[in-house]
C-alpha positions in Angstrom: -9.1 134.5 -41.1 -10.7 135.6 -37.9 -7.6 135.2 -34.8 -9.4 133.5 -31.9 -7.4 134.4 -28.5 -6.9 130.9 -26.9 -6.4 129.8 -23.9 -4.6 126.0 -23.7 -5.0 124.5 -20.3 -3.2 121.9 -19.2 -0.3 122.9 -21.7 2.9 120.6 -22.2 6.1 120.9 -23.2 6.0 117.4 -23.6 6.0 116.7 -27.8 3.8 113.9 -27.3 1.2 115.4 -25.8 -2.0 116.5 -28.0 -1.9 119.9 -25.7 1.7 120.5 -26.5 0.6 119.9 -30.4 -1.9 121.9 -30.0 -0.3 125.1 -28.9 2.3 124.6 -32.3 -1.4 124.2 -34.6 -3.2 127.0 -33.1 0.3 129.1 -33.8 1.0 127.8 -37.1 -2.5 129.2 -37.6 -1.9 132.4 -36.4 -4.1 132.5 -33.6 -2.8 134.5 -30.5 -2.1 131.7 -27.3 -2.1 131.7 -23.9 -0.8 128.3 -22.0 -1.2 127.6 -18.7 0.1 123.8 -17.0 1.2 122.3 -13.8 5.0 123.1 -15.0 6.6 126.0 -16.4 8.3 125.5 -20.0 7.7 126.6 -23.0 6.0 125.0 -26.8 8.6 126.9 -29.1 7.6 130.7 -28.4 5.0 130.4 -26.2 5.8 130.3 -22.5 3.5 127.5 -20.2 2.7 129.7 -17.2 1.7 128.0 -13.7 -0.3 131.0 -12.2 -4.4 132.0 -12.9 -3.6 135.2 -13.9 -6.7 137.9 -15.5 -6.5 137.6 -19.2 -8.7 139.8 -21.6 -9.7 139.0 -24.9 -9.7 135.0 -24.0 -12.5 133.5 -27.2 -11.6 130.1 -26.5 -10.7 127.9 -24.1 -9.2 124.3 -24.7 -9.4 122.0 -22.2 -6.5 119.1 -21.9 -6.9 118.0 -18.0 -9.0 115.3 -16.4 -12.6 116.5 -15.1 -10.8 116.2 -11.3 -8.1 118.7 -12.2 -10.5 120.8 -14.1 -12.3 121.8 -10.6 -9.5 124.2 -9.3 -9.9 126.1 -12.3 -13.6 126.6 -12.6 -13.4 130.2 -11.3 -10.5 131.3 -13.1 -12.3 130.0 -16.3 -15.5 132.0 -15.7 -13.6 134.8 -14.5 -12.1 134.7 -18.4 -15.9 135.1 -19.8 -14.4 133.2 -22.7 -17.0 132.6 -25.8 -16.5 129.0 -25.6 -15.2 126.0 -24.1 -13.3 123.1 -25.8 -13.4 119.7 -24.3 -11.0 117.6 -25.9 -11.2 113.4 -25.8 -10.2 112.8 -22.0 -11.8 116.2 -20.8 -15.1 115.9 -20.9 -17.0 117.2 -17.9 -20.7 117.1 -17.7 -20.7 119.5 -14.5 -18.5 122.3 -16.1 -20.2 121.7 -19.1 -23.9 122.7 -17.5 -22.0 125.6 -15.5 -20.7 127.3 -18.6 -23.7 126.8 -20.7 -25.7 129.0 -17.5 -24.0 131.4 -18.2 -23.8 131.9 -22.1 -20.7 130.2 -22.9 -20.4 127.9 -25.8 -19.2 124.2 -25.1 -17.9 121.5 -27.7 -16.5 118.0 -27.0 -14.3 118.0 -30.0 -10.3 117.8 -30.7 -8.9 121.4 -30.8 -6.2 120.0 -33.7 -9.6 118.2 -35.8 -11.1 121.4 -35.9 -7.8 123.1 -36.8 -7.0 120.9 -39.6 -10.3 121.0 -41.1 -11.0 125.0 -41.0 -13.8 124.4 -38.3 -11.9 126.5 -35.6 
C-alpha cells in the first residue's frame, strides 16, 4: 500500500472529534501524519503542533476547520504544494477550492475516515 504523508488540520485531541479519529485511522493505516490545531496535545503518538512550520513530502491535506478559520492558512497550505486537498463535511470552501485547483492541486469534498475504510485513500 502506497503511504500518503498527511497533513490533519484542525487536529483534536478531543476523542470525539472526526479529526481526532482521523489521525488514529490514517495511523492504523500506516500512513505517516502531521497534525496541526489551535492547541497543543497529542492523538496517541502523534503530537498536535500550533505553529505553520515547512513540511516536505505533504500528499495530502485534510481539512477539519470551518471555511473562516481555513483563511489564515491559505499560504501555509500552498506553501506545502500538497497533491490534494480533502474537504471533509463542515469544510467545504468554494474559494480555497478554485485557488488550489489554479494551481494543480487535487480537491475532494469527501470524509477522510470513508475513504479510509473503504480503500479509496
Amino acid at each position: 500500500m502506497e503511504q500518503k504523508k498527511t497533513l490533519v488540520l484542525g487536529a483534536s485531541e478531543n476523542p470525539q472529534r472526526y479529526s481526532f479519529l482521523a489521525v488514529q485511522q490514517l495511523v492504523k493505516h500506516e500512513h505517516p501524519v502531521v497534525a496541526i490545531g489551535r492547541a497543543k496535545g497529542a492523538v496517541g503518538a502523534v503530537e498536535i503542533e500550533t505553529e505553520k512550520r515547512q513540511l516536505n513530502d505533504i500528499d495530502t491535506i485534510t481539512i477539519y476547520l470551518n471555511p473562516d478559520n481555513q483563511k489564515e492558512y491559505y499560504d501555509h497550505i500552498f506553501s506545502l504544494h500538497p497533491k490534494r486537498i480533502i474537504f471533509n463535511p463542515g469544510a467545504e470552501n468554494d474559494e480555497l477550492e478554485q485557488l488550489a485547483q489554479q494551481k494543480g492541486i487535487k480537491t475532494m469534498e469527501a470524509c477522510t475516515l470513508v475513504l479510509l475504510s473503504t480503500g479509496q485513500y
